[in-house]
ZADO-1210 file (C-alpha; in nm, 4 decimals, padded with zeros to 6 digits):
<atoms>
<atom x="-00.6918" y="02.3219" z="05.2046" code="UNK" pos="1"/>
<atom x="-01.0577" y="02.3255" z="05.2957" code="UNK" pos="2"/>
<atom x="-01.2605" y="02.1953" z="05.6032" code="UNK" pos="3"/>
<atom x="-01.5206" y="01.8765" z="05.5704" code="UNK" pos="4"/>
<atom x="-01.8521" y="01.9729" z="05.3073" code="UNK" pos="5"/>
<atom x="-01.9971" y="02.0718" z="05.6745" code="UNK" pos="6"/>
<atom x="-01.8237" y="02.3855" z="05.6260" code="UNK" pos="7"/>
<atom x="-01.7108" y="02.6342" z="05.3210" code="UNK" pos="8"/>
<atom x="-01.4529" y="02.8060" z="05.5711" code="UNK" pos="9"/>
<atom x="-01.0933" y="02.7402" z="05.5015" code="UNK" pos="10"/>
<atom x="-00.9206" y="02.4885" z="05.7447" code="UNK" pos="11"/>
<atom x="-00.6721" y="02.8030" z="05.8305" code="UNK" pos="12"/>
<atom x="-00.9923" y="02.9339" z="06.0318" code="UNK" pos="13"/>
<atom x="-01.0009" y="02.6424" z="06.2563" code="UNK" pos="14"/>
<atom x="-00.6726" y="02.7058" z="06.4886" code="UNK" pos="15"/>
<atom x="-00.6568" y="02.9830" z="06.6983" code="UNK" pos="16"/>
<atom x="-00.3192" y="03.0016" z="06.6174" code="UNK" pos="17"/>
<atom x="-00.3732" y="03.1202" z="06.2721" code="UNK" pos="18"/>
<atom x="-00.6799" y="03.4021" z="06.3397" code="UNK" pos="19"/>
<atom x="-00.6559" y="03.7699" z="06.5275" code="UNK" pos="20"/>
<atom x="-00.9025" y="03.8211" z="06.8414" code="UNK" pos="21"/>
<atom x="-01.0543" y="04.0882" z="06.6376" code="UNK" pos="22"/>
<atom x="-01.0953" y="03.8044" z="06.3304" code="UNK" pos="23"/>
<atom x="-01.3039" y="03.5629" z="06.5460" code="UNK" pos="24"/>
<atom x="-01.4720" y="03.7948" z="06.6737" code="UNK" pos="25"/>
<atom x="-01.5958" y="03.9472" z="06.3893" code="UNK" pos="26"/>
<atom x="-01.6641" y="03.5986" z="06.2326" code="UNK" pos="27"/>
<atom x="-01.8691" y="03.4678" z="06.5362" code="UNK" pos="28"/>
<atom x="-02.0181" y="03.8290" z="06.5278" code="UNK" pos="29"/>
<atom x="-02.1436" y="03.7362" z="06.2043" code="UNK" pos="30"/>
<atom x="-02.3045" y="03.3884" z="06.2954" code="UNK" pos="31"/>
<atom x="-02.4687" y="03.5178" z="06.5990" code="UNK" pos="32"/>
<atom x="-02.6505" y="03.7806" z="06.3608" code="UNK" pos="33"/>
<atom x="-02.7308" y="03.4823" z="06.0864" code="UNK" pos="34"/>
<atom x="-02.8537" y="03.2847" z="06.4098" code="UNK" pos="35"/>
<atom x="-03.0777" y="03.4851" z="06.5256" code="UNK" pos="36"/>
<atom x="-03.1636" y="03.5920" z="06.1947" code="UNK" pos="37"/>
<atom x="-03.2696" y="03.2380" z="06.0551" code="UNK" pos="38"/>
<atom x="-03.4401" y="03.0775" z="06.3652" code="UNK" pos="39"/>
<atom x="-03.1196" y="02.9103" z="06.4825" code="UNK" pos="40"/>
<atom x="-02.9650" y="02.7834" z="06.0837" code="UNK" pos="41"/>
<atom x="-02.6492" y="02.8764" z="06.0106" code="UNK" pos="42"/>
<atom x="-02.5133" y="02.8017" z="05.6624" code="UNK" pos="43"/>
<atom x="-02.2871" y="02.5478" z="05.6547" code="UNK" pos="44"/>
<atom x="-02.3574" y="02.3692" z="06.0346" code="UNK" pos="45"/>
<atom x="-02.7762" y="02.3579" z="05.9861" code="UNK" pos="46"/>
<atom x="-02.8999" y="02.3391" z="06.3142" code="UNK" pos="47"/>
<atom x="-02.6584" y="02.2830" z="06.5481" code="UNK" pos="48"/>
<atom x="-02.5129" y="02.5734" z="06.7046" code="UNK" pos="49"/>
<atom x="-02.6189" y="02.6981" z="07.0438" code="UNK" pos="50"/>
<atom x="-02.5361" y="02.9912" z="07.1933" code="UNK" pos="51"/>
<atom x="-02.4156" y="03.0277" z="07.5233" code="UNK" pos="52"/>
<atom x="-02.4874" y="03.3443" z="07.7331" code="UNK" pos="53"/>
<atom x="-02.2351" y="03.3419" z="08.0195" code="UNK" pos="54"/>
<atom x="-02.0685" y="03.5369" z="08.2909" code="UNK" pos="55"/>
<atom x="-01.7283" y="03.6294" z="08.2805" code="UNK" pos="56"/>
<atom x="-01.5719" y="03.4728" z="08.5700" code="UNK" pos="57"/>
<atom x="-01.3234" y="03.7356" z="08.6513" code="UNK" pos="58"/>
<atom x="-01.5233" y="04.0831" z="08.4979" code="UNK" pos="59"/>
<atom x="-01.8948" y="03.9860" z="08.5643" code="UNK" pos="60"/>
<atom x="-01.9015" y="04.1053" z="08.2007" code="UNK" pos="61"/>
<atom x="-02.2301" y="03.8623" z="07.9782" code="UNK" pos="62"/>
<atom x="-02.0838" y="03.7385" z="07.6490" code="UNK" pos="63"/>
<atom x="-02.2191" y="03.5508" z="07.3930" code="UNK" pos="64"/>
<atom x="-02.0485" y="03.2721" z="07.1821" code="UNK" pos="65"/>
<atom x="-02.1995" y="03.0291" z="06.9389" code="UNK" pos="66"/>
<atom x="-02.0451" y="02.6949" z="07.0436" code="UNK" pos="67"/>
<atom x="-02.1467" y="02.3071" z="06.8718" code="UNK" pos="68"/>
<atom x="-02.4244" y="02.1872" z="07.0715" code="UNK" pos="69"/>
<atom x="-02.6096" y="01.7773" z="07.1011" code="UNK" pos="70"/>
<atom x="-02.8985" y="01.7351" z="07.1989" code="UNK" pos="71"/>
<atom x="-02.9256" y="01.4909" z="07.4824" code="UNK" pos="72"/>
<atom x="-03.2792" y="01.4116" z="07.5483" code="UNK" pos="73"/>
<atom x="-03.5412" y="01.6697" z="07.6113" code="UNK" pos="74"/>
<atom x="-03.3497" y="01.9082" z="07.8382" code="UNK" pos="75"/>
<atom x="-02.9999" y="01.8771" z="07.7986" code="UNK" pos="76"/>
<atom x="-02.7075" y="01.9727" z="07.5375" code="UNK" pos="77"/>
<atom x="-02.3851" y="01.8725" z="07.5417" code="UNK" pos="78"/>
<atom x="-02.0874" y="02.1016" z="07.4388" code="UNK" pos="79"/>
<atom x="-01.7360" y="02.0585" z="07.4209" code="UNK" pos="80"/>
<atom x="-01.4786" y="02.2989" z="07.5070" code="UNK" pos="81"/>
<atom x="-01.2341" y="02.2253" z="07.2020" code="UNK" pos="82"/>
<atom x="-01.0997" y="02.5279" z="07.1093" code="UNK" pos="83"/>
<atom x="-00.9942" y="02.3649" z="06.7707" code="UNK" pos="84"/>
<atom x="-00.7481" y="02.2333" z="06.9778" code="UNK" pos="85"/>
<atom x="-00.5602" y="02.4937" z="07.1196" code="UNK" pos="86"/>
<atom x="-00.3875" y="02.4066" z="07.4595" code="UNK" pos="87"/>
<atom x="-00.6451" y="02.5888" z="07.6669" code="UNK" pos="88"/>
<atom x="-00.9784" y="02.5800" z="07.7089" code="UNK" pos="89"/>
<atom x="-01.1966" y="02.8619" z="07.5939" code="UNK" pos="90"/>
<atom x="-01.3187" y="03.1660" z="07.8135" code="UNK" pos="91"/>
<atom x="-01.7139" y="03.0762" z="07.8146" code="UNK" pos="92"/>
<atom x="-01.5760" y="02.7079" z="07.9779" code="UNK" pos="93"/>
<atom x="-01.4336" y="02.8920" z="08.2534" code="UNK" pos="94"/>
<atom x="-01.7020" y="03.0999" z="08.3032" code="UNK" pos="95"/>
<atom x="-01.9548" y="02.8473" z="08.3411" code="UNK" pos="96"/>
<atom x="-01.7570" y="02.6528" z="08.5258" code="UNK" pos="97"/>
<atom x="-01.7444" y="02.9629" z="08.8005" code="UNK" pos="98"/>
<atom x="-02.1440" y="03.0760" z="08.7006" code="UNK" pos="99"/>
<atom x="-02.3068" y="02.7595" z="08.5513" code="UNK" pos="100"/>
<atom x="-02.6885" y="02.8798" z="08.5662" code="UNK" pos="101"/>
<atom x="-02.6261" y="03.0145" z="08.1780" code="UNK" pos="102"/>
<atom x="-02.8690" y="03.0820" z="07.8966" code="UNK" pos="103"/>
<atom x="-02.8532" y="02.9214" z="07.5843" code="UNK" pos="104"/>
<atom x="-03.0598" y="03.0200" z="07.2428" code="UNK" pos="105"/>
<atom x="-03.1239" y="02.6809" z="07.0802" code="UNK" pos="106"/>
<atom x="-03.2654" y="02.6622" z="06.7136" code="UNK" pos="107"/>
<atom x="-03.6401" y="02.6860" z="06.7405" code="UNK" pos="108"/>
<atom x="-03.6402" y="02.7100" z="07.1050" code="UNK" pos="109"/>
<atom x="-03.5145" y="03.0454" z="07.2098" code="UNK" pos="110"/>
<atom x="-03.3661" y="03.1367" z="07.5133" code="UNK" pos="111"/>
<atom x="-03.3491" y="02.8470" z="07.7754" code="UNK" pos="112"/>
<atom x="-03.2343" y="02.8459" z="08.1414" code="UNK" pos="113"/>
<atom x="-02.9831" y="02.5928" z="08.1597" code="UNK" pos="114"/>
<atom x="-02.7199" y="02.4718" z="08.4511" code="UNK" pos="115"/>
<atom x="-02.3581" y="02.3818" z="08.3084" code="UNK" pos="116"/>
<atom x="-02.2222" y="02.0124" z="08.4574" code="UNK" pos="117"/>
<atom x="-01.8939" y="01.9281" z="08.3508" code="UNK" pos="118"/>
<atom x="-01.8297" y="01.5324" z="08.3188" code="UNK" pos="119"/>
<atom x="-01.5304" y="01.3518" z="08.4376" code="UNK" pos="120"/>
<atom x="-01.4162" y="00.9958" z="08.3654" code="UNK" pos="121"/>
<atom x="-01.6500" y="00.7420" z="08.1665" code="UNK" pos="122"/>
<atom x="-01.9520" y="00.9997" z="08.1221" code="UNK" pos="123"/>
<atom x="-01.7029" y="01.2361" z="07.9968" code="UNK" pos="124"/>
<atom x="-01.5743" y="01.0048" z="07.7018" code="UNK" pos="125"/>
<atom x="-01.9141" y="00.9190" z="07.6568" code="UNK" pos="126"/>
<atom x="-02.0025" y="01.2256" z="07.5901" code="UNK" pos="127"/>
<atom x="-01.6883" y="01.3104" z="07.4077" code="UNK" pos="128"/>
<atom x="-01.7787" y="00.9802" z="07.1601" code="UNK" pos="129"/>
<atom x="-02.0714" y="01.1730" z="07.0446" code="UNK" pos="130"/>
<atom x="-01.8285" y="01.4534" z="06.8984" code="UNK" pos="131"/>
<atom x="-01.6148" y="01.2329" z="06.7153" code="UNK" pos="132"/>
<atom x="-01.9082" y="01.0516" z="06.5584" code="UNK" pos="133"/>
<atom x="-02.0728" y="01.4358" z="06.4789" code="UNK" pos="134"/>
<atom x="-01.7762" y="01.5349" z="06.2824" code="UNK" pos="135"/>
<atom x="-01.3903" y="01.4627" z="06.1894" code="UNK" pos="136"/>
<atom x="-01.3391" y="01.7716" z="06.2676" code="UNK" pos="137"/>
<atom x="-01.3230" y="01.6850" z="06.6683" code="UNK" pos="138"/>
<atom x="-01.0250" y="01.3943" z="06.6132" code="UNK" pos="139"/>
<atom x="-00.8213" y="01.6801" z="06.4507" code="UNK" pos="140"/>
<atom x="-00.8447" y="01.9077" z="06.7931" code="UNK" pos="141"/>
<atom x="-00.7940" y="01.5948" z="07.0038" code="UNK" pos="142"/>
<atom x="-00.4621" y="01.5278" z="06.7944" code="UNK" pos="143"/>
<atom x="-00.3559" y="01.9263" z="06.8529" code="UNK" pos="144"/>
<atom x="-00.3478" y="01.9570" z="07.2256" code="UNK" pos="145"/>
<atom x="-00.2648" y="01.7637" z="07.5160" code="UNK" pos="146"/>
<atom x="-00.5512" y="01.8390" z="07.7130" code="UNK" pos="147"/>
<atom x="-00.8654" y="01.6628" z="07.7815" code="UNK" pos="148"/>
<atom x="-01.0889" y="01.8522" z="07.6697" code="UNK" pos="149"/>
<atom x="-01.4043" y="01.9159" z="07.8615" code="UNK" pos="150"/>
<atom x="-01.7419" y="01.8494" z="07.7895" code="UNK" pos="151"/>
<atom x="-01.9985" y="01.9738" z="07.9761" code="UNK" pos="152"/>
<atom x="-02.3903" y="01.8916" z="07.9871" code="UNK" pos="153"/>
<atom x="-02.5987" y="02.1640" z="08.0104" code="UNK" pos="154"/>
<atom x="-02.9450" y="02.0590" z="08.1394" code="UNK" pos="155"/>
<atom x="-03.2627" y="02.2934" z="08.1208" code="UNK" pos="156"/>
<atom x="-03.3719" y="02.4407" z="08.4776" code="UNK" pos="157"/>
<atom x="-03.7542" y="02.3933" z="08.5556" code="UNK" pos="158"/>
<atom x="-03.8557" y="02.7081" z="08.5629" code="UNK" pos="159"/>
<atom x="-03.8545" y="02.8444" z="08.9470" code="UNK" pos="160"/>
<atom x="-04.1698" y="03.0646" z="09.0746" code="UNK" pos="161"/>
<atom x="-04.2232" y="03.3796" z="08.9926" code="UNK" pos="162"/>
<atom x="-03.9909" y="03.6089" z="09.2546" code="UNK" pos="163"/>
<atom x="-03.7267" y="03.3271" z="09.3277" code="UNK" pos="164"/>
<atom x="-03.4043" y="03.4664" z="09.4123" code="UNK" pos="165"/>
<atom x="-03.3087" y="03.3176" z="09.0679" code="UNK" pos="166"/>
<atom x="-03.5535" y="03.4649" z="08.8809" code="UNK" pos="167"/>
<atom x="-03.3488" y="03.8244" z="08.8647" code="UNK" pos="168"/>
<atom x="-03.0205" y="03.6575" z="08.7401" code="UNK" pos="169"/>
<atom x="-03.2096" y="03.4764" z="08.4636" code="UNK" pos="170"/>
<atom x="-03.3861" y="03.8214" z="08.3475" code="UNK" pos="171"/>
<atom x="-03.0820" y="03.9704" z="08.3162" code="UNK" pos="172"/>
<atom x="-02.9371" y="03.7299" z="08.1120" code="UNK" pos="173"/>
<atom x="-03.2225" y="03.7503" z="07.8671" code="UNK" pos="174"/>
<atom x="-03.2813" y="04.0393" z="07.8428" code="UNK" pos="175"/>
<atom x="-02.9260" y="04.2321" z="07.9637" code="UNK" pos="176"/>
<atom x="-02.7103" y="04.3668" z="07.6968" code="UNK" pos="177"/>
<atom x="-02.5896" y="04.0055" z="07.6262" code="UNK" pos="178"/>
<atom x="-02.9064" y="03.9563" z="07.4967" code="UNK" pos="179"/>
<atom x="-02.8659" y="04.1742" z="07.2111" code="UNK" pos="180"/>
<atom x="-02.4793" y="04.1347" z="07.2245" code="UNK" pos="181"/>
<atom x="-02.2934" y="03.9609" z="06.8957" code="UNK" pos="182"/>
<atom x="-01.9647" y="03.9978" z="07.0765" code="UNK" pos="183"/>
<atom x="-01.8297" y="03.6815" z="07.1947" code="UNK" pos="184"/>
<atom x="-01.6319" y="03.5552" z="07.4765" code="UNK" pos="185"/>
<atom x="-01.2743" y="03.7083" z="07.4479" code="UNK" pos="186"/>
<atom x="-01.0771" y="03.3990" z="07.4661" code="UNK" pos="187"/>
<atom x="-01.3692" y="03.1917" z="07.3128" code="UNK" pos="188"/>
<atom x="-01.2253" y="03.1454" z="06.9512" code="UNK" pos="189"/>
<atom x="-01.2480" y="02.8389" z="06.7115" code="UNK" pos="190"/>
<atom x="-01.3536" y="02.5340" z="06.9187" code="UNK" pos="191"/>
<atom x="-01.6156" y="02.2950" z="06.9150" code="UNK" pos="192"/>
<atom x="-01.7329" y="02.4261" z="06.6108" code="UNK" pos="193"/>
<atom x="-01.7510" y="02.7664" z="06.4907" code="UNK" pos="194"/>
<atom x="-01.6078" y="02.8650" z="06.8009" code="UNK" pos="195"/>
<atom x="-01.5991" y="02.5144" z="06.9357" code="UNK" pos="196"/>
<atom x="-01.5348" y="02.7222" z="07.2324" code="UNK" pos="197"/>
</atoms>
Protein backbone atom coordinates (compact mmCIF):
# COMPACT_ATOMS: atom_id res chain seq x y z
CA UNK A 1 0.00 0.00 0.00
CA UNK A 2 1.51 3.34 -0.90
CA UNK A 3 0.94 6.99 0.36
CA UNK A 4 -0.79 9.85 -2.05
CA UNK A 5 1.72 10.72 -5.48
CA UNK A 6 2.91 13.51 -2.77
CA UNK A 7 5.03 10.90 -1.45
CA UNK A 8 7.06 7.59 -2.74
CA UNK A 9 7.28 6.38 1.04
CA UNK A 10 5.22 3.41 1.91
CA UNK A 11 2.00 4.17 3.98
CA UNK A 12 3.69 1.69 6.77
CA UNK A 13 6.06 4.86 7.39
CA UNK A 14 3.27 7.06 8.36
CA UNK A 15 2.23 5.55 11.99
CA UNK A 16 4.47 5.68 14.65
CA UNK A 17 3.27 2.55 15.57
CA UNK A 18 4.88 0.73 12.79
CA UNK A 19 8.66 2.59 12.80
CA UNK A 20 11.70 2.25 15.58
CA UNK A 21 12.94 5.70 17.24
CA UNK A 22 16.17 4.94 15.64
CA UNK A 23 14.07 4.51 12.03
CA UNK A 24 12.59 8.06 12.16
CA UNK A 25 15.28 9.33 13.15
CA UNK A 26 17.44 8.28 10.66
CA UNK A 27 14.73 9.07 7.99
CA UNK A 28 14.16 12.72 9.21
CA UNK A 29 18.05 12.70 9.54
CA UNK A 30 18.04 12.23 5.98
CA UNK A 31 15.52 15.08 4.97
CA UNK A 32 17.11 17.58 7.15
CA UNK A 33 20.47 16.88 5.11
CA UNK A 34 18.37 16.98 1.55
CA UNK A 35 16.83 20.31 3.11
CA UNK A 36 19.49 22.04 3.65
CA UNK A 37 21.11 20.59 0.81
CA UNK A 38 18.50 21.79 -1.90
CA UNK A 39 17.51 25.30 -0.56
CA UNK A 40 14.53 23.96 1.38
CA UNK A 41 13.08 21.01 -1.63
CA UNK A 42 12.64 17.86 -0.53
CA UNK A 43 11.69 15.16 -3.05
CA UNK A 44 8.45 14.16 -2.84
CA UNK A 45 6.80 17.32 -0.51
CA UNK A 46 8.53 20.36 -2.86
CA UNK A 47 8.60 23.16 -0.73
CA UNK A 48 6.86 22.71 2.16
CA UNK A 49 8.71 21.50 5.00
CA UNK A 50 9.99 23.75 7.74
CA UNK A 51 12.14 22.98 10.24
CA UNK A 52 11.66 23.70 13.67
CA UNK A 53 14.63 24.39 16.05
CA UNK A 54 13.27 23.97 19.59
CA UNK A 55 14.08 23.51 23.21
CA UNK A 56 13.46 20.51 24.95
CA UNK A 57 11.13 21.35 27.62
CA UNK A 58 12.36 19.01 30.22
CA UNK A 59 16.48 18.64 29.07
CA UNK A 60 17.13 22.21 27.64
CA UNK A 61 18.56 19.92 24.92
CA UNK A 62 17.97 22.06 20.82
CA UNK A 63 16.52 19.54 18.36
CA UNK A 64 15.64 19.81 15.04
CA UNK A 65 12.59 18.23 13.22
CA UNK A 66 11.27 18.87 9.76
CA UNK A 67 7.51 19.29 10.34
CA UNK A 68 4.60 20.38 7.28
CA UNK A 69 4.53 24.01 7.33
CA UNK A 70 1.61 26.91 5.50
CA UNK A 71 2.38 29.83 4.88
CA UNK A 72 0.04 32.34 6.40
CA UNK A 73 0.78 35.71 5.10
CA UNK A 74 4.17 37.27 5.20
CA UNK A 75 5.29 36.24 8.69
CA UNK A 76 3.56 33.40 9.86
CA UNK A 77 3.40 29.41 9.30
CA UNK A 78 1.12 27.23 10.50
CA UNK A 79 2.00 23.63 11.69
CA UNK A 80 0.12 20.93 13.01
CA UNK A 81 1.11 18.62 15.63
CA UNK A 82 -0.32 15.30 13.97
CA UNK A 83 1.91 12.79 14.71
CA UNK A 84 0.29 10.66 11.87
CA UNK A 85 -2.13 10.27 14.33
CA UNK A 86 -0.71 8.74 17.16
CA UNK A 87 -2.54 9.50 20.53
CA UNK A 88 0.02 12.05 21.64
CA UNK A 89 1.33 14.91 20.45
CA UNK A 90 4.90 15.10 19.33
CA UNK A 91 7.96 16.27 21.52
CA UNK A 92 8.84 19.64 19.46
CA UNK A 93 4.79 20.62 20.35
CA UNK A 94 5.59 20.40 23.86
CA UNK A 95 8.57 22.11 23.68
CA UNK A 96 7.34 25.09 22.08
CA UNK A 97 4.58 25.16 23.95
CA UNK A 98 7.08 25.55 27.24
CA UNK A 99 9.89 27.77 24.92
CA UNK A 100 7.87 29.24 21.97
CA UNK A 101 10.57 31.92 20.72
CA UNK A 102 11.86 28.92 18.15
CA UNK A 103 13.75 29.08 14.89
CA UNK A 104 12.52 27.79 11.86
CA UNK A 105 14.59 27.24 8.35
CA UNK A 106 11.96 27.95 5.68
CA UNK A 107 12.72 27.13 1.91
CA UNK A 108 14.51 30.13 0.50
CA UNK A 109 14.40 32.02 3.62
CA UNK A 110 16.79 30.54 6.08
CA UNK A 111 16.71 30.72 9.57
CA UNK A 112 13.80 32.92 10.98
CA UNK A 113 12.97 34.00 14.56
CA UNK A 114 9.60 32.94 15.11
CA UNK A 115 7.13 32.84 18.39
CA UNK A 116 4.90 29.53 18.57
CA UNK A 117 0.87 30.45 19.34
CA UNK A 118 -1.20 27.58 19.69
CA UNK A 119 -5.01 28.16 18.53
CA UNK A 120 -8.01 27.04 20.35
CA UNK A 121 -11.64 26.89 19.20
CA UNK A 122 -12.75 28.45 15.71
CA UNK A 123 -9.10 29.75 14.73
CA UNK A 124 -7.93 26.38 15.53
CA UNK A 125 -10.30 24.52 12.95
CA UNK A 126 -9.58 27.20 10.76
CA UNK A 127 -6.38 26.56 10.72
CA UNK A 128 -6.80 22.86 10.88
CA UNK A 129 -9.16 23.28 7.40
CA UNK A 130 -6.08 24.33 5.68
CA UNK A 131 -4.46 20.75 6.40
CA UNK A 132 -7.20 18.80 5.18
CA UNK A 133 -7.44 20.82 1.99
CA UNK A 134 -3.20 20.45 1.72
CA UNK A 135 -3.41 16.77 1.72
CA UNK A 136 -5.62 13.48 2.49
CA UNK A 137 -3.13 12.52 4.30
CA UNK A 138 -4.33 14.83 7.47
CA UNK A 139 -8.17 13.13 7.50
CA UNK A 140 -6.33 9.76 7.93
CA UNK A 141 -4.48 11.07 11.37
CA UNK A 142 -7.70 12.80 12.43
CA UNK A 143 -9.54 9.29 11.99
CA UNK A 144 -6.46 7.51 14.16
CA UNK A 145 -6.54 9.36 17.41
CA UNK A 146 -8.90 10.89 19.64
CA UNK A 147 -7.17 13.95 20.21
CA UNK A 148 -7.47 17.33 18.82
CA UNK A 149 -4.72 17.87 17.43
CA UNK A 150 -2.97 21.16 17.79
CA UNK A 151 -2.06 23.62 15.45
CA UNK A 152 -0.01 26.23 16.21
CA UNK A 153 0.91 29.61 14.27
CA UNK A 154 4.24 30.50 14.33
CA UNK A 155 4.66 34.23 13.51
CA UNK A 156 8.14 35.86 12.61
CA UNK A 157 9.61 38.17 15.54
CA UNK A 158 10.75 41.73 14.31
CA UNK A 159 14.01 41.56 14.85
CA UNK A 160 14.89 43.19 18.48
CA UNK A 161 18.11 45.63 18.77
CA UNK A 162 21.24 44.61 18.78
CA UNK A 163 22.08 43.48 22.72
CA UNK A 164 18.35 42.71 23.69
CA UNK A 165 18.15 40.20 26.29
CA UNK A 166 16.71 38.08 23.40
CA UNK A 167 19.25 38.51 21.15
CA UNK A 168 21.62 35.69 23.03
CA UNK A 169 18.83 32.98 22.99
CA UNK A 170 18.25 33.54 19.26
CA UNK A 171 22.21 33.20 18.52
CA UNK A 172 22.28 30.18 20.09
CA UNK A 173 19.68 28.72 18.32
CA UNK A 174 21.30 29.56 15.03
CA UNK A 175 24.17 28.97 15.42
CA UNK A 176 24.28 26.24 18.63
CA UNK A 177 24.81 22.69 17.78
CA UNK A 178 21.11 22.51 16.66
CA UNK A 179 22.13 24.44 13.98
CA UNK A 180 24.17 21.90 12.43
CA UNK A 181 22.16 19.08 14.19
CA UNK A 182 20.09 16.41 11.76
CA UNK A 183 18.86 14.70 14.89
CA UNK A 184 15.33 15.29 15.55
CA UNK A 185 13.10 15.66 18.43
CA UNK A 186 12.97 12.23 20.28
CA UNK A 187 9.33 11.77 20.41
CA UNK A 188 8.85 13.88 17.17
CA UNK A 189 8.14 10.96 14.66
CA UNK A 190 5.69 10.82 11.63
CA UNK A 191 3.22 13.73 11.97
CA UNK A 192 2.19 16.51 10.03
CA UNK A 193 4.14 15.37 7.34
CA UNK A 194 7.38 13.78 7.27
CA UNK A 195 7.38 14.02 10.82
CA UNK A 196 4.07 15.80 10.94
CA UNK A 197 5.40 16.23 14.34
Amino acid sequence: MRRPDDDPRPAAQESPRTISQESRQARDGAIIHEFRMNDGQVRGRGASLLLIHTVGARTGATHVTPVTGIRQGDDGWLVSAAKAGSDRSPAWYFNAIAHPEVVIEAPGEGAIPVRATELHAEARNVAWARFLAKSSRFRRYETRTTRTIPVLRLTRIAPAPPGGASDAARAELLSGPAAADTQPVAGGGPGGCVTDA
